[in-house]
C-alpha positions in Angstrom: -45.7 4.0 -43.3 -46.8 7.2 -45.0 -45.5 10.4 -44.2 -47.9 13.0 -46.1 -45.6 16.3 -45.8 -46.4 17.9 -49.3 -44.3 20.5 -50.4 -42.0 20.7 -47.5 -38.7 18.7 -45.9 -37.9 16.1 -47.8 -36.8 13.8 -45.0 -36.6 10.7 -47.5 -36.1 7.0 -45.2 -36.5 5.7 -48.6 -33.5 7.1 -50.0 -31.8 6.6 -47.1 -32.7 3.0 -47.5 -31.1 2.8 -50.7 -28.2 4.7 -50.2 -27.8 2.8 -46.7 -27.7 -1.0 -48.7 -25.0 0.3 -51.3 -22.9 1.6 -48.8 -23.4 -1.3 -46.5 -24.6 -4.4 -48.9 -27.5 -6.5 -48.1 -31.5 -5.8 -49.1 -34.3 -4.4 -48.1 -37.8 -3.6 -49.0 -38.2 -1.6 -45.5 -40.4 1.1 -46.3 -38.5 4.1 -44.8 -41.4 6.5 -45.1 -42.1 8.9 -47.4 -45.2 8.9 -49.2 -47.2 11.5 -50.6 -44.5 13.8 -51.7 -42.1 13.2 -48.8 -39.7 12.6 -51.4 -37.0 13.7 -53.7 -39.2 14.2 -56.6 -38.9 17.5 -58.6 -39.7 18.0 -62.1 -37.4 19.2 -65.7 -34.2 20.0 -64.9 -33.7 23.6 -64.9 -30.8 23.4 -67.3 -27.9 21.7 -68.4 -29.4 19.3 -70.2 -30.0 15.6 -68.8 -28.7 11.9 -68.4 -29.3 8.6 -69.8 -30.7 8.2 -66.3 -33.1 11.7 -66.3 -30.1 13.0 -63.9 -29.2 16.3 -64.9 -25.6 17.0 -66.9 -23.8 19.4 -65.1 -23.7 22.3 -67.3 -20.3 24.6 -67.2 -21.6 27.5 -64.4 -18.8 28.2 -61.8 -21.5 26.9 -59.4 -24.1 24.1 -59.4 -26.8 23.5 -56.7 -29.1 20.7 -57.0 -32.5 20.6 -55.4 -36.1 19.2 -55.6 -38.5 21.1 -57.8 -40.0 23.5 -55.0 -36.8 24.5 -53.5 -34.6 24.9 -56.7 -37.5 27.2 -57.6 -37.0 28.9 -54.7 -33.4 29.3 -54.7 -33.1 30.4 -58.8 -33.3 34.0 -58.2 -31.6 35.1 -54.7 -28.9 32.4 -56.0 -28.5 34.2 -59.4 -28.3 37.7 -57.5 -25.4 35.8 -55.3 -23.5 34.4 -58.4 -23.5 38.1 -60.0 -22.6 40.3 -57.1 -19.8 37.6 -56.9 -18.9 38.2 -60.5 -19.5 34.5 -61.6 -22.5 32.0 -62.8 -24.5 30.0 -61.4 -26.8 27.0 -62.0 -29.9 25.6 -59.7 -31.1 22.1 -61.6 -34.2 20.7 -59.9 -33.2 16.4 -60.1 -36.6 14.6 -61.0 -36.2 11.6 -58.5 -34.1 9.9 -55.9 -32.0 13.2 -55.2 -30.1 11.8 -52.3 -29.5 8.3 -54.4 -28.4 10.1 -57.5 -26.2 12.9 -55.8 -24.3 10.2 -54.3 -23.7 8.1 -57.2 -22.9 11.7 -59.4 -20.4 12.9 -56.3 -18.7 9.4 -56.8 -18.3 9.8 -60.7 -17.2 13.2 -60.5 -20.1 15.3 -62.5 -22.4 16.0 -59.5 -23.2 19.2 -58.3 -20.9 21.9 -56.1 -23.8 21.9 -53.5 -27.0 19.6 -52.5 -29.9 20.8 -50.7 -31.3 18.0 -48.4 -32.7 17.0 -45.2 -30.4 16.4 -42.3 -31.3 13.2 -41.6 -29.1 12.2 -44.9 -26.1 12.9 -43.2 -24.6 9.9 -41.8 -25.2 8.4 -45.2 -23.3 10.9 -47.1 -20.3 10.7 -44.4 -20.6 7.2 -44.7 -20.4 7.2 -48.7 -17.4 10.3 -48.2 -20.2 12.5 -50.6 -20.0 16.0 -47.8 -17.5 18.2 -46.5 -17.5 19.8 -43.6 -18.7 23.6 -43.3 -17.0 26.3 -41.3 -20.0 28.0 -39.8 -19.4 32.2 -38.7 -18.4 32.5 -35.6 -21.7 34.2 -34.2 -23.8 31.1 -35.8 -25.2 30.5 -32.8 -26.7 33.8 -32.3 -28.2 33.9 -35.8 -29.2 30.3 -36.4 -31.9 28.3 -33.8 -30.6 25.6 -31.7 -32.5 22.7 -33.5 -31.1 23.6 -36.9 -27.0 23.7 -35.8 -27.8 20.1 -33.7 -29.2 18.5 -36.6 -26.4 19.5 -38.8 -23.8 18.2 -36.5 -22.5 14.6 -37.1 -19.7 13.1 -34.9 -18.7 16.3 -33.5 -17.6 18.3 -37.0 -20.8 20.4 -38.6 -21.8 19.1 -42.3 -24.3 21.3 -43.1 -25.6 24.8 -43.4 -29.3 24.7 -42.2 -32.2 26.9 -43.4 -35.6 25.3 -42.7 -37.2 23.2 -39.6 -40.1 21.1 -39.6 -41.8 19.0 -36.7 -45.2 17.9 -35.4 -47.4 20.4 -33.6 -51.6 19.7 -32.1 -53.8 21.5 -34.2 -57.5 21.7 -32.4 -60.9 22.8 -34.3 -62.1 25.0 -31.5 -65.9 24.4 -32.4 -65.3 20.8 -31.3 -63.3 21.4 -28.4 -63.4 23.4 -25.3 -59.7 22.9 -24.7 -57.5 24.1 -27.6 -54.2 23.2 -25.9 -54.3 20.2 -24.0 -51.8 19.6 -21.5 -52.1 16.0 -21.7 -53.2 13.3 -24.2 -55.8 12.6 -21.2 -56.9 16.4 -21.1 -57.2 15.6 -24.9 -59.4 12.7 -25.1 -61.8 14.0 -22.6 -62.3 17.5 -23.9 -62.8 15.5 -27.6 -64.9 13.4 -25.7 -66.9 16.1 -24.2 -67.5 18.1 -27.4 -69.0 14.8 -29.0 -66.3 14.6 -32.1 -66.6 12.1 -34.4 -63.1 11.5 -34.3 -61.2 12.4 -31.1 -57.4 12.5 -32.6 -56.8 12.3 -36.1 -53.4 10.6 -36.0 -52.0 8.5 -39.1 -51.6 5.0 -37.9 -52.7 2.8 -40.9 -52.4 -1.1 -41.5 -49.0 -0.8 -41.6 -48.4 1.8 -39.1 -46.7 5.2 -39.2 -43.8 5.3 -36.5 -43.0 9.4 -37.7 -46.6 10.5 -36.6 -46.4 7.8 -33.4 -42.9 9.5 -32.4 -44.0 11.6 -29.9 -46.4 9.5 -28.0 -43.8 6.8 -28.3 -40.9 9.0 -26.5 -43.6 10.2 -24.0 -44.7 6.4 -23.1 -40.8 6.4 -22.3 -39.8 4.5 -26.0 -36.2 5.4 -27.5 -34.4 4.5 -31.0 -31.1 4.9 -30.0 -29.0 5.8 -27.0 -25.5 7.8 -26.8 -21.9 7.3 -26.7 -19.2 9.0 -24.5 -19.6 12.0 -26.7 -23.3 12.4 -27.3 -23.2 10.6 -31.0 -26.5 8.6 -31.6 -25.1 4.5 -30.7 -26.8 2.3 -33.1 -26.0 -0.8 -30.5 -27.8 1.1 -28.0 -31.8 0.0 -30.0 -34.5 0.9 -27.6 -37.2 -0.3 -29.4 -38.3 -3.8 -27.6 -36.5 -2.3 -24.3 -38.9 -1.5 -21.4 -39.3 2.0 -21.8 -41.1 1.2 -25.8 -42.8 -1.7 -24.0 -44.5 0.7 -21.2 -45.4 3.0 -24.8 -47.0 0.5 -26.2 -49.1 -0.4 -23.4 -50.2 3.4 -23.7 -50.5 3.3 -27.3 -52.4 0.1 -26.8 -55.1 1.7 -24.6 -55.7 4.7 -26.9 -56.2 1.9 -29.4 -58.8 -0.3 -27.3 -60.3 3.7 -26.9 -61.2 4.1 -30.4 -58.6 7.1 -30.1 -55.7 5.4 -32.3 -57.4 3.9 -35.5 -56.0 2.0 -38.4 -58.3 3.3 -40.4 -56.7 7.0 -40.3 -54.1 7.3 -42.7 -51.7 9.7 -44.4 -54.6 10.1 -46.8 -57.5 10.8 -44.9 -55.9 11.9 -41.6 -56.3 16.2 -42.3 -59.2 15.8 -44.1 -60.7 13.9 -41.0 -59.9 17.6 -39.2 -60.9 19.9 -42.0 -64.3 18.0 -42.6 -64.9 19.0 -39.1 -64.9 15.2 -38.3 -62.0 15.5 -35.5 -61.4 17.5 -33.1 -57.6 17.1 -32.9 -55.1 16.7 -35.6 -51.2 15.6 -35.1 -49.9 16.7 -38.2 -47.0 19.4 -39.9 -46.7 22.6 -41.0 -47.8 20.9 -44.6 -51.4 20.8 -43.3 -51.9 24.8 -42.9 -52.6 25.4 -46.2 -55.8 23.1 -46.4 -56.5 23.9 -42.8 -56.7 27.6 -43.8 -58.4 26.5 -47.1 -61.1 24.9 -45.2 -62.1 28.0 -43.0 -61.5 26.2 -39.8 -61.0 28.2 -36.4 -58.3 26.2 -35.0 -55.6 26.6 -32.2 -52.1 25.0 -33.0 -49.9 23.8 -29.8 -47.0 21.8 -28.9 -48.0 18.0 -29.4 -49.1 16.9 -25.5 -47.7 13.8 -23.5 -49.1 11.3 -21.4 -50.3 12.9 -17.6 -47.2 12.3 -15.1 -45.0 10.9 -18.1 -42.1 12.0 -20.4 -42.6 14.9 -22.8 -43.8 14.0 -26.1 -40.8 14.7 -28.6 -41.7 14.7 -31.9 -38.9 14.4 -34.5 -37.6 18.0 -36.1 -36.6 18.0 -39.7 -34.4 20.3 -40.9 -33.8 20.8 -44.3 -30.1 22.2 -45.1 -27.2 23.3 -47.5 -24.3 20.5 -48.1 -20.9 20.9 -50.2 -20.0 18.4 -52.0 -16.5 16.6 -51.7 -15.6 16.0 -55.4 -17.3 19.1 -56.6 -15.5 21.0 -59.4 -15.8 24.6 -57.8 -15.2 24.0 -53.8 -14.0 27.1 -53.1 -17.8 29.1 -54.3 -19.5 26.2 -52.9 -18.2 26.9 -49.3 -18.6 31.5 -49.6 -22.4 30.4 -50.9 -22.9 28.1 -47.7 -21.2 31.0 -45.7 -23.4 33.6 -46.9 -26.5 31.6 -46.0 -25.3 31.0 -42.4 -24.2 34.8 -42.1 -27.1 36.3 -44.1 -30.8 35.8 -44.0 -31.3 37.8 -47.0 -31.5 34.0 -49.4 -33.8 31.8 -46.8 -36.2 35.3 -46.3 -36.1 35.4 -50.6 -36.3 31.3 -50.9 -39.6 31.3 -48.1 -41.2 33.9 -50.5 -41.6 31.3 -53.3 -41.8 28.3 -50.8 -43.4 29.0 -47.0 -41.0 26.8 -44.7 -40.5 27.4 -41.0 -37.4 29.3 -40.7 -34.1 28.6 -38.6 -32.4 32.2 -38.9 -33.2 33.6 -35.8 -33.6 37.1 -37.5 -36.5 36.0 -40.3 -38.2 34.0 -37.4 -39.2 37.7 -35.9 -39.4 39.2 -39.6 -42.3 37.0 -40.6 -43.7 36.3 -37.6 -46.4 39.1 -38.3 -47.2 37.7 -41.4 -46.7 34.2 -41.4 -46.7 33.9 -37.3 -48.2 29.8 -37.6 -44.6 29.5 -39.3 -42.8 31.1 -36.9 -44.7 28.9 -34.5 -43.9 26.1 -35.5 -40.1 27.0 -35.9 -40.0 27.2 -32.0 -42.1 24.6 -31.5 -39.3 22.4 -33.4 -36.9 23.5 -30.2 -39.3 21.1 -28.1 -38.3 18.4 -30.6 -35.1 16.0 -31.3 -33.6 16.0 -34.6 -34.6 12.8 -36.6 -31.9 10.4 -36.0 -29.2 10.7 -39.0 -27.3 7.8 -38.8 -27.6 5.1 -41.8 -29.1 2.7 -39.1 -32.3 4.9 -38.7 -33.4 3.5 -42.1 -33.9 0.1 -40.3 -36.6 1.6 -38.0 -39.5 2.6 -40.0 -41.1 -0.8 -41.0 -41.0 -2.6 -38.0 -41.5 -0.2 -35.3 -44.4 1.0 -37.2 -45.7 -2.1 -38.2 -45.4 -3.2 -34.3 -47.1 0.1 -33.3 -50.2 -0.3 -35.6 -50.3 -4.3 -34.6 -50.6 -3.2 -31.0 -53.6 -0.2 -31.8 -55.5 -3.4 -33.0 -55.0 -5.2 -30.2 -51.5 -6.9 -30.2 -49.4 -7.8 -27.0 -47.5 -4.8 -26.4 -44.4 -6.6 -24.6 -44.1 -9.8 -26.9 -44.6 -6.9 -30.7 -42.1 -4.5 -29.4 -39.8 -7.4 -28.5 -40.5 -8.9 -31.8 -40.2 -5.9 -33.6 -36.5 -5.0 -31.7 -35.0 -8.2 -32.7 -36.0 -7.3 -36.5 -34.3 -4.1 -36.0 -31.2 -5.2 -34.7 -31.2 -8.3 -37.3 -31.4 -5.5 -40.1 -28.9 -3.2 -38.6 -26.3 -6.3 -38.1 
């Protein structure tokens, strides 16, 4: 599966993978999903020096923050003004690759960072591998922060994680191929595509080995599920839903837009916005990491809230959000939880961190600041409230190959019952 999200969350199945088989023992080669920069890459460590391993050496700052390249950029110069208002120093070291994989082996051995930033979906696996402590949010957190953002950060009832950024799919439409910029339906859709004779009618990534992230929300809106709940509203890895009826009656939906020509193998994460901004497609399912060469392109375009199926369930697209953790065996605990606490109670360090690195916002505050300015943002910030946080426990990492392999075998013409079937007893087999 390919995930082509750029510059922004770095929702890494991969590293999740990884993590997931040393906590748990066992192999994989699973893709989890993140190509294209939908990693942890970054670049030179920003100080400190580095490891044998290209990990950075924690230097001797009261506080260390770790971070891909874009967001310790982002974060060097509101986290500097921090440190010396505080009276103390500070260090933001961009880790070249596998942040999640290395932050957890660094955490273990002692000479990892105070803080990590990372996507929310890394949770589980850091609870699981004892590499987070909690976070006392303000009191008033749910005023200042969006829903989206404090339910992705919560784990087992206790809150992990200060959140700061929100991604999810929207529908972008080229409104000089359509007459309907926001569908109500995928029907609506294909007809108006249809009408306005586009070469492509729905420039979706499916690919020969399928892309379950970009299928979510037709999948939830065909009536598919990963997992179900406990008791207490916790995600309940026994409960699989893929190969159940509900991803069985998606597939037969996703099957028919495949027999349509709608759903292609041929569109990729490589060619999938460039079908839109080559004015090939009149629909594109894609992220807030397609705006820029949307806008770069010149195209008039309307962006909505992903559509589902006519008389079905909503379409629920996953929601990413990208957050601050504290790390359990950091040195400096104690400035790692008043930093986390500032960016929960203050929106001065996300509004300074966007400047340097446009992500869709959480605080509730900078949502209406920028919304003049950067109002597809702020868009797709609220649009994210539509969505449901990727699944965080270690078990999601067993999803991505086989669900989207299933999905793309059933766009080219696969049984839908007997491949979703097929494809749930791999999942469970994985998961154990």
């Amino acid at each position: 599966m390919q995930i082509r999200r750029k510059n922004f969350l770095a929702l890494s199945g991969v590293a999740a993978s990884v993590t997931l088989l040393a906590a748990c023992g066992g192999d994989s080669d699973t893709d989890g999903g993140s190509g294209g920069g939908a990693s942890d890459a970054g670049g030179a460590s920003d100080g400190g020096g580095e490891t044998a391993e290209g990990v950075p050496a924690r230097g001797n700052a009261d506080l260390v923050i770790w971070a891909d390249e874009l967001k310790a950029k982002s974060l060097q110069e509101p986290a500097k003004t921090w440190a010396d208002a505080q009276g103390i120093t500070v260090e933001v070291q961009t880790v070249a690759n596998d942040l999640q994989t290395n932050y957890v082996t660094a955490n273990q051995a002692g000479n990892g960072p105070d803080i990590v930033l990372g996507a929310h979906d890394w949770i589980g696996n850091l609870v699981q591998n004892g590499a987070i402590s909690p976070v006392q949010l303000p009191g008033d957190a749910a005023d200042k922060l969006a829903p989206i953002g404090l339910q992705a950060v919560t784990y087992d009832g206790q809150t992990y994680g200060v959140p700061y950024a929100v991604e999810t799919l929207v529908l972008y439409a080229n409104n000089a191929l359509t007459d309907v910029p926001e569908p109500g339906s995928i029907e609506e859709l294909v007809e108006a595509a249809k009408a306005g004779g586009a070469e492509v009618v729905l420039s979706l990534p499916v690919g020969e080995q399928g892309d379950a992230y970009h299928m979510q929300p037709l999948y939830t809106s065909g009536g598919g599920y990963l997992f179900g709940t406990d008791a207490e509203g916790n995600q309940d890895p026994t409960d699989l839903g893929v190969g159940k009826e509900g991803s069985i009656a998606a597939g037969e939906k996703i099957g028919a837009l495949g027999a349509d020509g709608v759903l292609r193998t041929s569109i990729t994460g490589d060619n999938a916005i460039s079908l839109f901004t080559d004015g090939k497609a009149a629909y594109l399912i894609s992220g807030p990491w397609a705006l820029g060469d949307i806008n770069t392109a010149g195209i008039d375009f309307t962006m909505s809230a992903v559509p589902g199926f006519e008389g079905m369930e909503p379409a629920k697209p996953f929601a990413g959000v990208n957050a601050f953790y504290v790390a359990s065996n950091g040195q400096n605990a104690g400035f790692a939880q008043t930093f986390v606490g500032e960016v929960a109670s203050n929106a001065e360090i996300a509004e300074q961190m966007f400047q340097s690195n446009n992500l869709p916002p959480v605080d509730l505050e900078l949502q209406e600041k920028l919304s003049g300015e950067f109002p597809d943002m702020v868009k797709i910030a609220e649009f994210a409230e539509l969505a449901e946080p990727m699944p965080s426990i270690p078990q999601m990492a067993a999803i991505w190959g086989p669900l989207g392999q299933a999905q793309a075998n059933i766009v080219g013409g696969a049984d839908p019952a007997s491949t979703m079937q097929a494809a749930g007893e791999e999942i469970a087999r994985q998961i154990g």
